[in-house]
Each structure stands twice: as structure tokens, then as C-alpha cells.
C-alpha positions in Angstrom: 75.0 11.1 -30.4 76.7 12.2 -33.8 76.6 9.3 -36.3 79.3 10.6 -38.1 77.2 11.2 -41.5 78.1 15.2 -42.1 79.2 15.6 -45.5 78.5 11.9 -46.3 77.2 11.2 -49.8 73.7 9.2 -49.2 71.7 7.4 -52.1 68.3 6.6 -51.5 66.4 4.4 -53.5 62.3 4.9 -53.1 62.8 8.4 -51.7 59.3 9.2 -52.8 57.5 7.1 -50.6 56.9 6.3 -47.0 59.9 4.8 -45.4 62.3 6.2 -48.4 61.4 9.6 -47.7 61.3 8.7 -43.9 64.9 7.3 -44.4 65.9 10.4 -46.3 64.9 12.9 -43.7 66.7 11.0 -41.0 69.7 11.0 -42.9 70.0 14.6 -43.7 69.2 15.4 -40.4 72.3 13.8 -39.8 74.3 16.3 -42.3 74.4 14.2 -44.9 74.0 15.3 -48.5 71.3 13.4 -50.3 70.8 11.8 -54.1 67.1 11.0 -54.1 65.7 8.4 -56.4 62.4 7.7 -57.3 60.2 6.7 -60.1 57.5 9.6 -58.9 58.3 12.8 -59.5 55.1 14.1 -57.9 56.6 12.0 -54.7 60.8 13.5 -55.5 59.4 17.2 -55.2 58.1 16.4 -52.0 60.7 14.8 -50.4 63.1 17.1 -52.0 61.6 20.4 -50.2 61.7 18.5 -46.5 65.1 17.3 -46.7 66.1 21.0 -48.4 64.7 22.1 -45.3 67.0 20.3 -42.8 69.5 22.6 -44.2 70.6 18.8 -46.7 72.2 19.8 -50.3 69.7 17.2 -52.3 69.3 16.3 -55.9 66.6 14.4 -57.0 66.6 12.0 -59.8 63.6 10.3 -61.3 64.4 7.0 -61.8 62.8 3.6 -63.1 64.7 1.1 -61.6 64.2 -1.9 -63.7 66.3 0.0 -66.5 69.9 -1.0 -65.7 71.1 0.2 -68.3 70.6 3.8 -66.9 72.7 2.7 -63.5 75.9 4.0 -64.8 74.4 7.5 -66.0 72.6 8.2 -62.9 75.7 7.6 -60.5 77.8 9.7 -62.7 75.5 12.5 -62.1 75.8 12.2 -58.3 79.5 11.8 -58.3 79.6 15.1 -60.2 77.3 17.1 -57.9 77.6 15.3 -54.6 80.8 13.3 -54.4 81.2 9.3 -54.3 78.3 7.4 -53.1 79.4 6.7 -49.6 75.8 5.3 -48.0 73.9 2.9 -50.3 70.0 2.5 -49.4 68.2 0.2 -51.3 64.7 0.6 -51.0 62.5 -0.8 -53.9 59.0 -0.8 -54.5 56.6 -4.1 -54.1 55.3 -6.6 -56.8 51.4 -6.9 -56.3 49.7 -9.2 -54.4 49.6 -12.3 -55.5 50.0 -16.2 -54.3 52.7 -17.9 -54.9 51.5 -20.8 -57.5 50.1 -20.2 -61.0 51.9 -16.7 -61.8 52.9 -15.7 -65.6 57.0 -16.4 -65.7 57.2 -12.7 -67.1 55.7 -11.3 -64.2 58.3 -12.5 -61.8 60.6 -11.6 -64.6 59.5 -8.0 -64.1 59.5 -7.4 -60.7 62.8 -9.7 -60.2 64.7 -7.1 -62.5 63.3 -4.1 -60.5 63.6 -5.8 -57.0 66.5 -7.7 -57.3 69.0 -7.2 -60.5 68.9 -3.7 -59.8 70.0 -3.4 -56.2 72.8 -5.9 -57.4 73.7 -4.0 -60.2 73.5 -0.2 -58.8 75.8 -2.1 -55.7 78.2 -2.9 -57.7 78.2 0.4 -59.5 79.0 2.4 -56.4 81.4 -0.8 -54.8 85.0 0.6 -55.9 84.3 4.0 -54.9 83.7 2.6 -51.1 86.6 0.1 -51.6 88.7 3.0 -52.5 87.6 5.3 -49.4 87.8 1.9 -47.3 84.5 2.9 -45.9 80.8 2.4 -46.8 77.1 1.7 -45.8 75.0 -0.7 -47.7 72.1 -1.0 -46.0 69.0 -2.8 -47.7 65.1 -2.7 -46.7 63.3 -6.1 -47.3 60.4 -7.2 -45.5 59.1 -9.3 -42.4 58.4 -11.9 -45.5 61.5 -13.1 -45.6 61.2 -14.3 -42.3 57.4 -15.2 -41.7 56.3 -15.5 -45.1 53.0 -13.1 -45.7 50.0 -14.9 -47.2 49.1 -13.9 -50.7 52.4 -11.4 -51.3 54.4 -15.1 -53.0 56.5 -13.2 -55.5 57.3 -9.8 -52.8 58.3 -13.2 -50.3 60.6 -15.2 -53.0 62.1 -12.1 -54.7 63.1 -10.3 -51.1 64.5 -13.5 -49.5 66.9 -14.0 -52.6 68.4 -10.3 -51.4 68.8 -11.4 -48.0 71.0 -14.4 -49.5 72.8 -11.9 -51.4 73.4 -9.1 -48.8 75.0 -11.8 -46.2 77.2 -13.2 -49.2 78.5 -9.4 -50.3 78.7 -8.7 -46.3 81.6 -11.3 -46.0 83.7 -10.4 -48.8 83.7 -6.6 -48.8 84.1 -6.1 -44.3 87.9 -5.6 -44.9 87.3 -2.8 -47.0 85.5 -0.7 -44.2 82.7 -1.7 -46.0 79.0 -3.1 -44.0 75.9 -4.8 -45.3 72.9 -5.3 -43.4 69.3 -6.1 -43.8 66.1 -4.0 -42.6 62.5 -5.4 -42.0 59.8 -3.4 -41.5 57.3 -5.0 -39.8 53.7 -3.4 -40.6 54.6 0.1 -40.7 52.2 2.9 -41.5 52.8 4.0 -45.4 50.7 3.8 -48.4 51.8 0.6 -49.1 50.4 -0.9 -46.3 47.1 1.6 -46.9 47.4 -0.5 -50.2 47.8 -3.9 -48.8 45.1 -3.8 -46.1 42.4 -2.6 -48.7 43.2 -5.3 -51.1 43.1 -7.9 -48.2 39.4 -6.3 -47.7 38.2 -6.5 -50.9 39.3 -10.3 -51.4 37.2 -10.9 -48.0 34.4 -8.2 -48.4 35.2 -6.8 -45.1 35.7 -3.1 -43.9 39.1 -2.0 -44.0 39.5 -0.7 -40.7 38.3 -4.3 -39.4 41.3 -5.5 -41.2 43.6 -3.0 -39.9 42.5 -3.5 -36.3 43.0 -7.5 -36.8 46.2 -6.6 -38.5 47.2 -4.1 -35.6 46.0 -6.8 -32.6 48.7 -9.4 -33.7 51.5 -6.5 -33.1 52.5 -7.1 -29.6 53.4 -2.8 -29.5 49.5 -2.8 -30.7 50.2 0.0 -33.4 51.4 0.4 -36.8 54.9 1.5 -36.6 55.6 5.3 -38.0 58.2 6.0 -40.8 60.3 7.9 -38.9 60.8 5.0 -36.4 62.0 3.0 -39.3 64.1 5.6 -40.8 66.1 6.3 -37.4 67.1 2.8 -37.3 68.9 2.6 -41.0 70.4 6.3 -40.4 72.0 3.9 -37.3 73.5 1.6 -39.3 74.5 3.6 -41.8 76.8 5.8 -39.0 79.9 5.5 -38.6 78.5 4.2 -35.0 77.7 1.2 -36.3 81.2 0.3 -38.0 80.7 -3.6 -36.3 77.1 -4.4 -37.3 77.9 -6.1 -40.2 75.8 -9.1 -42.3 72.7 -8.6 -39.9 69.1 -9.0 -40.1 67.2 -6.4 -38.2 63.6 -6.7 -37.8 61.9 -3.1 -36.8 58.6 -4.3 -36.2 56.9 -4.0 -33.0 57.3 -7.3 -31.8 55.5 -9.0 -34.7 57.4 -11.8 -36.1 57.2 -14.6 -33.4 60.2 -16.2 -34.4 63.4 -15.8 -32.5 
């Protein structure tokens, strides 16, 4: 199936990690020409020579996404080398682990400017362009949090429901303009970020971590860890031209995990 992505002008946010750089690769397999963003460079270079070698034009751009003001600057540099941002990803890092009571107000400062004022801000950066073209992709990866809230990650649950809000507000007013929003979840997928989390969740309990991740992996009804590339196939989907009526959705790639309907 062609998605309709060739010589599309993707951003991804997190390229440098697990499902960013999974995302990434997916979309230049596509055809489309990617502006990677990352605060690692270590984790750019990387991701940078794989897409390169999909036969994808690629820049990478380190990036630390709690400065705003460097939004505008950045996107000028891609409009000049790649074209108009036509596919959006936003895919931010996580806030530690944490509950949800008894946190320092500048800590959810912190991770609410890197998690949330910056997707809102870099979207409405690269909005005109895509109003203009009367086509674009915003597509936005969250967590299963916002729907089964995860014990002990209370600011990564608060902060990523508040983008869900947004995403289905910005979905309705911007659809007549060729213009979709959706939601991603990734269930427990298998990046460092989990690697991260189920080590942590050992240490708090003195267990062995791969007791953890064999609980963590029993509750999945698929009974694995999902891989990156699974994940990334699904947002090069809905950021096709294929999926020009999947609009203000929620879609949960996670193996069956969340129990909720």
C-alpha cells in the first residue's frame, strides 16, 4: 500500500530514542524526507545513518525542547533545507517516576514546559504552513496513562492526559483545513524507557528485574513487550494520506493491555 508520504516533509520529535527513531525509520521508508530532533546527539547520529540508509534526505537537529524560545529558529532551518513541515510527530521524553502527591511545584513546572508547552507551541509554529497546503499530519504519542493511570508515574499521567485534551480540541478546529490530529499510546513497548522503568520498579521492591518484567509481560494479553517498529508502522499510518478520515482519535497500540473499552 503507498501511504502517500514521498517527498513529504516529516518532523520527529525524540528521534534519538526507541519509538522516535522507530517512527522515523518507518517514515522514511515511506519516501519521506525527515528533520530529526533530539536532545542526544550521541542518539541523532544514530538515527541519522539508518534513515540515510533508506535512501531518506535527513537533517538532524539537536534540540532541548523545554526552550521555546528556540521553536521558531529550528523550523526555519527545516523550511530552508527540507520544505514546510507537512507531518508533525510529537514525541517527548518522560518526567521521572514519581507519585502523584507531595511533588516540588517546580518540578511539574519543568517537565510541563518540556511535555506540554512545547508540543503546543512547536504546533502552532508549523499550523499556517499546513493550513496554507490544506493538508497535514499531527500525530502525538502519549501513553497508556492517560487511560489506566500507571502507579507511581503521577506527573508522566497528569501532564500526558492535558495533551490528549488538547489534541481533540485542535482536531475539531483545524479538519477543514485538510488538517488531522490523533493520539498514540504505547502500551509497554520494548525501549529503554521501559528498561528504565522496570528497573526502578525493582529497586523500590528489591526484586530482580526480570521478575518484574515477566509480571509486567503476564498482564499483556499478546504476552510480549511490543517492538518499536510495530509502534512506528502504526503513526507512519496515520500520518498517510490513507488515513485522511482518522481524525481526533485515541489509538492504543498495546497488545491488548488496557482493559478498558
Amino acid at each position: 500500500m503507498d501511504l502517500g508520504l514521498k517527498g513529504r516533509t516529516a518532523l520527529v520529535l525524540g528521534a534519538g530514542g526507541g519509538l522516535g527513531g522507530a517512527i522515523a525509520k518507518a517514515l522514511a521508508a515511506e519516501g519521506a524526507k525527515l528533520a530529526l530532533a533530539d536532545i542526544s546527539a550521541e542518539g541523532l547520529k544514530r538515527i541519522e545513518g539508518e534513515v540515510k540508509a533508506l535512501g531518506a534526505e535527513a537533517m538532524a537537529i539537536e534540540w532541548d525542547l523545554a526552550d521555546l524560545a528556540a521553536i521558531d529558529g529550528h523550523v526555519k532551518r527545516i523550511e530552508e533545507k527540507l520544505g514546510p513541515v507537512q507531518v508533525l510527530v510529537n514525541n517527548t521524553g518522560g518526567p521521572p517516576p514519581t507519585p502523584a502527591s507531595g511533588q516540588d511545584p517546580a518540578l511539574w513546572a519543568k517537565h510541563f514546559n518540556a511535555m506540554v508547552l512545547s508540543v503546543i507551541a512547536l504546533t502552532d509554529r508549523v499550523l499556517p504552513g499546513m493550513k496554507a497546503a490544506k493538508w497535514g499530519r499531527i500525530v502525538t504519542s502519549t501513553s497508556s496513562g492517560v487511560v489506566a493511570p500507571i502507579p507511581n508515574l503521577g506527573i508522566s499521567n497528569a501532564l500526558r492526559s492535558t495533551l490528549v485534551g488538547w489534541s481533540k480540541t485542535l482536531s475539531r478546529e483545524v479538519a477543514r483545513d485538510g488538517i488531522t490530529v490523533n493520539i498514540v499510546l504505547p502500551g509497554r513497548v520494548a525501549t529503554d524507557r521501559i528498561k528504565f522503568l522496570d528497573e526502578q520498579k525493582a529497586k523500590r521492591e528489591g526484586r530482580a528485574v526480570e521478575e518484574v518484567s515477566a509480571e509486567s509481560t503476564g498482564t499483556i494479553p499478546a504476552g510480549r513487550y511490543g517492538k518499536p517498529e510495530e509502534y512506528g508502522d502504526v503513526v507512519a499510518f496515520l500520518a498517510s494520506a490513507r488515513a485522511s478520515y482518522v481524525n481526533g482519535s485515541v489509538i492504543r497500540v498495546d497488545g491488548g493491555l488496557i482493559p478498558s473499552i
